[in-house]
Steps between C-alpha positions, in 0.01 A plus 500: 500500500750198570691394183651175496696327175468185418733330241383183318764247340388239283759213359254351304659416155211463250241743331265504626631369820263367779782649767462828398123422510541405801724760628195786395262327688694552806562820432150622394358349846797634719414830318133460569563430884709797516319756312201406720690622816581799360818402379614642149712259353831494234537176300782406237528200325770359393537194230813332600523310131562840385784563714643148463834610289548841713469255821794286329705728399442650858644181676778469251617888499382677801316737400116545418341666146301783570153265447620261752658804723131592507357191615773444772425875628146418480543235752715681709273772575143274514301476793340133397651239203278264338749248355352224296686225302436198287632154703757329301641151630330574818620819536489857410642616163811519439462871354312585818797417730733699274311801574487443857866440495604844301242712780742643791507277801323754751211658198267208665548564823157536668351467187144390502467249182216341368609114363339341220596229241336285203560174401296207276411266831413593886790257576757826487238710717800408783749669297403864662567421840844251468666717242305854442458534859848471634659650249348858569490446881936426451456871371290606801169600341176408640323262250104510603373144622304465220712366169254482202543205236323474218489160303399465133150350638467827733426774202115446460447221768455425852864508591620192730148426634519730810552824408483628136732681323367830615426458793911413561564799318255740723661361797842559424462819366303579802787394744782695263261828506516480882886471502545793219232707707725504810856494351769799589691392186465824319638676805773289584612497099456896484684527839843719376660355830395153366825261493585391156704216635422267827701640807744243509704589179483830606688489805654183411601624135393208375447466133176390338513196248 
């Protein structure tokens, strides 16, 4: 049987936290979806609130505690990333980019992720696709069409009139299950002729940053 891993990251900041809420409903349909191909499925979650002062200390010093060394390896080696955030100031949180920032340049490449985010108003529903969105395409991963964004007036009602709250979260979950289903990631990251660098600062000797 197929095994794919999935890693979930949630930068919600509050207990309980309606991102991490959220994030498990993607994650428990995307598991569904998969499971019912035949697909046996690997999930870890990971609380980024929890990692906030090993992230820090990361960007300051270099190097990564083994609880955040575990979260960044996690990544690395996942076939699918669901990555939700709260939207702050019309954008993601700021402990959300930090993570993103502290993962190594090419551990998203061809990555398969799953976007979702939470705010108090539909009026930052935007935010996925003109600040989630590019950010992880820069990074060359393959965000699924479908970003998921859940107001405070989504969690027990009809969502924004059109399509509920569910039915959003089916939808994208079904569209990230087809990606995961199909990626080579785990061969390509298991590959022990895999480059660790990009070609030109191999030849070139050019130094990374």
């Amino acid at each position: 049987m197929t095994t794919r891993r999935i890693v979930v990251v949630s930068a919600g900041l509050s207990t309980p936290s309606s991102t991490r809420q959220l994030a498990d409903r993607l994650a428990a349909d995307a598991v569904d979806i998969l499971q019912e191909r035949g697909v046996e499925v690997e999930v870890q979650t990971f609380e980024l609130r929890d990692l906030a002062h090993d992230i820090t200390n990361h960007l300051l010093m270099g190097f990564a505690p083994p609880k955040l060394e575990e979260a960044l390896d996690a990544v690395s080696r996942a076939d699918g990333l669901i990555a939700v955030t709260p939207i702050f100031t019309t954008s993601y949180a700021g402990l959300f980019k930090s993570f993103i920032d502290v993962i190594d340049p090419q551990a998203l490449t061809d990555l398969p992720v799953l976007m979702g985010a939470t705010g108090g108003t539909p009026r930052h529903s935007l935010a996925i696709d003109y600040a989630i969105r590019p950010l992880f395409t820069y990074l060359h991963a393959i965000p699924v069409t479908t970003g998921v964004f859940a107001a405070t007036g989504d969690w027990g009602g009809a969502g924004d009139g059109v399509r509920s709250l569910p039915d959003r979260v089916f939808r994208g979950a079904r569209e990230f299950a087809d990606l995961v289903e199909r990626t080579d990631r785990a061969d390509r990251v298991n590959d022990p002729f895999a480059l660790d660098r990009p070609l030109g600062h191999l030849i070139g000797g050019l130094a990374g940053e």
